[in-house]
N, C-alpha and C positions, 0 to 999 in steps of 0.2 A: 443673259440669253445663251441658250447651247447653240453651239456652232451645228453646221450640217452637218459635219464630217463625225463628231461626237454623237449626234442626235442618233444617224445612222446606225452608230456602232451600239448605242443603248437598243436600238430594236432591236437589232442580231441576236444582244442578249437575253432579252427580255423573249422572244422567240423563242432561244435557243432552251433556255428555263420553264418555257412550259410546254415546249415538246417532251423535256423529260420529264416533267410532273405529270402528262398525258400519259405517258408510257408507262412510269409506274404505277399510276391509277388503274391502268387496263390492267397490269400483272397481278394488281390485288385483286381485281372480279375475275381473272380468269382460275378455271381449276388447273388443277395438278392432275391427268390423265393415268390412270395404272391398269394394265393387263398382267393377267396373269396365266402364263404356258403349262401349267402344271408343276408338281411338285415344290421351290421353289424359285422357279422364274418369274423372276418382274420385271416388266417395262416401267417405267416413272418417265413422263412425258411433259417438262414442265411450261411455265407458260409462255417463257422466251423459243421453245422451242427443242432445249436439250434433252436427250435422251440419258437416265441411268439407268442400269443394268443390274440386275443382283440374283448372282449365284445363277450363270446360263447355261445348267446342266442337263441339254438337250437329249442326250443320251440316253434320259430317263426312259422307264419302260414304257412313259404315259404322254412323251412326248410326240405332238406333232409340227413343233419346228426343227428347223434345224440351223445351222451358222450364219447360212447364207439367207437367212428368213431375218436377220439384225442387221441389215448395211450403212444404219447408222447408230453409234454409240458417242455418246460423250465420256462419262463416268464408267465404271465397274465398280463396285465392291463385292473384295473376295472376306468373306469371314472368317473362314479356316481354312486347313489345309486338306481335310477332307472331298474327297472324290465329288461328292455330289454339290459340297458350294464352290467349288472351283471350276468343273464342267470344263466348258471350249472354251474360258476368259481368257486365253492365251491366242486362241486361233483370232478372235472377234474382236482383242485388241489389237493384233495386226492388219486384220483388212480392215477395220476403221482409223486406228491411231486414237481410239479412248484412252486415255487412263485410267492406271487399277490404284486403287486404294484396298491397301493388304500391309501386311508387315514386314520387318526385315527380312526378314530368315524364309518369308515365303519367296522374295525375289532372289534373295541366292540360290536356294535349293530347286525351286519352280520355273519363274517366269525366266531368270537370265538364260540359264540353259537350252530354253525352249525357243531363245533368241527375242525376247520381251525386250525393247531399249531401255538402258533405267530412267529414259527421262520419261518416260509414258507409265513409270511403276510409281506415284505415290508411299514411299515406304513409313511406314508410322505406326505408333502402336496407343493402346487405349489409353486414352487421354488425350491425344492429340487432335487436330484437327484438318480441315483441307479446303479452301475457298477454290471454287473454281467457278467460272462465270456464275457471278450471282449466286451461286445454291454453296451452302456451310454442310461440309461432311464431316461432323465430331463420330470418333471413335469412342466405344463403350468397353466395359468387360464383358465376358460372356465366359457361363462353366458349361464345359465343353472340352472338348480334345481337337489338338489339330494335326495330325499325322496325316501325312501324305499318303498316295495311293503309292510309291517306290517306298514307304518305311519310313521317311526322313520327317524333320522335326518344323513343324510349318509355323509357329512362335507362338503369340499367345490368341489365342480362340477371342473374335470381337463381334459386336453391334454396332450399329449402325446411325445416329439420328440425322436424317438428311434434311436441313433448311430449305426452300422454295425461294425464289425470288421474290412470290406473294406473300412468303410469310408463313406457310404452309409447314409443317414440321412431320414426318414420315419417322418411325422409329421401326429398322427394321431388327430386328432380334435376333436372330443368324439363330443359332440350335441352344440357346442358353437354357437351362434349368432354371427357376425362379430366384433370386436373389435379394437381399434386403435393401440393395444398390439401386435398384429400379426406385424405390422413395427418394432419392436425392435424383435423378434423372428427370422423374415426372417435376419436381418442384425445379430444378435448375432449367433445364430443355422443353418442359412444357409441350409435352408430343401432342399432335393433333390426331395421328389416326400411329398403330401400332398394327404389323405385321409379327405377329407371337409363334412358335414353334408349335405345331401338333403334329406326334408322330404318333401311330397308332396304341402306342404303348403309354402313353401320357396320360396321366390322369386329366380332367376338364377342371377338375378345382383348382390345380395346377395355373390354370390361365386367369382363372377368376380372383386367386391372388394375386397374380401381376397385375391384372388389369388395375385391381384396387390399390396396389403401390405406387402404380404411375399415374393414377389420378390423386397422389398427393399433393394438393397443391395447386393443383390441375384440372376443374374443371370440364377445360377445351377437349378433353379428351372422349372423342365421340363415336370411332371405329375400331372397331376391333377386327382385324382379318388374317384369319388362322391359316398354317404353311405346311409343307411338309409330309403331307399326306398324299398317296395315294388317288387314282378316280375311284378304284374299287378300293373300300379299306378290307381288310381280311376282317373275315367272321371273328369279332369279340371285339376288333382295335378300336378305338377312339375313331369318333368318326364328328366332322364341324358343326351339324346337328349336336351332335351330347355336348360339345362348347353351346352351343348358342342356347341350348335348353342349362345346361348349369349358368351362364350368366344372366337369363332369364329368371330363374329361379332367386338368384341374388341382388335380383333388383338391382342392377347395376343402371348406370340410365348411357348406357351404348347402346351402338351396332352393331351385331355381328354379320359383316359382309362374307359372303359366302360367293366368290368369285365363280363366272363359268368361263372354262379356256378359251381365252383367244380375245373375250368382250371387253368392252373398254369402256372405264366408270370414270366418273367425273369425285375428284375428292376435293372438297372444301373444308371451311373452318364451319 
């Protein structure tokens, strides 16, 4: 016979055990939240709640937030050292206390200066990774430059794949050019939706071979949503119509999500 005092404490547990199986059951039906501000600002709103941030260069000409429009942040990731993926991440990790995931060489030359604490700076470079509440932030490569807007040397240029609590896998691409690297990404990391660079000088085939590298393997790979651009692109530039018309054309069996500022999409698997 279990004593009472034992009996009791098997409830707790048994309680305690499918409170958390309840919770994580709700985290895999819930989606993963993304807005998108223009150029490339993304909110990522997961389903515990946290907020990540990517490249919140509000200063853009297209922008209509500003700092004090983010009063809450968990993550940053900064990609390069480039003016426009680094933005205010300095100002908006102070008034929140997020962490930036960036690389060495960007917090000595950038965020310490700027009075960034290093324990709020994730310093790490591709290949590495970064658990923080629930969500897995692995580091990629990316060809790319990362110079600073002072001159100075911001380390090596990254991507992004951001894990979910639910499961959910975001790969965001920071400014990369296409690489043969993206085939071992899509079959290791298995992205669920990919945020890809288009700048108006890009070619669309350009993405349509990424696309098809990171669905090596991969399946799950079901959104495609192009960055980088422009509200008006200048007469001739790539514009996310000629992506979604070239990945049309290639039969590809994605989406190509065509965000409007400010709205807020629901992304599952």
């Amino acid at each position: 016979m279990v004593k009472p005092c034992v009996g009791r404490l098997l409830r707790v547990v048994i309680l305690v055990s499918l409170g958390l199986a309840w919770s994580g059951a709700g985290f895999a039906a819930d989606p993963v939240k993304l807005e998108w501000f223009s150029w490339s600002i993304f909110r990522l709103t997961s389903p515990s709640g946290k907020v990540v941030l990517i490249n919140p260069f509000v200063t853009n000409p297209d922008s209509k937030v500003k700092v004090a429009d983010f009063p809450k942040a968990d993550v940053i990731v900064v990609a390069d050292g480039h003016r426009d993926e680094v933005g205010s991440t300095d100002e908006i990790a102070l008034a929140t206390g997020a962490k930036i995931v960036t690389s060495f060489e960007m917090f000595n030359v950038w965020f310490e200066p700027r009075k960034v604490p290093v324990e709020q700076v994730l310093r790490s470079g591709p290949g590495d990774w970064n658990k923080i509440d629930g969500i897995t932030i692995r580091n990629v490569g990316s060809i790319h430059g990362s110079g600073t807007a002072d001159k100075l040397y911001g380390g090596a240029a990254m991507g992004f794949m951001i894990k979910f609590e639910n499961g959910l896998t975001v790969y965001f691409a920071g400014s990369t050019a296409p690489t043969l690297d993206m085939t071992m990404w899509g079959r290791m990391y298995k992205p669920d939706v990919a945020i890809l660079q288009m700048s108006a000088g890009k070619d669309p085939q350009d993405l349509v071979e990424e696309i098809r590298m990171l669905r090596t393997g991969n399946p799950g790979l079901k959104t495609i949503i192009p960055h980088h651009h422009r509200l008006q692109v200048p007469p001739g530039g790539t514009t996310p119509a000629d992506v979604a018309a070239a990945v049309k054309a290639a039969k590809l069996p994605v989406t190509v999500l065509i965000p409007e500022p400010g709205k807020s999409y629901d992304l599952g698997k």
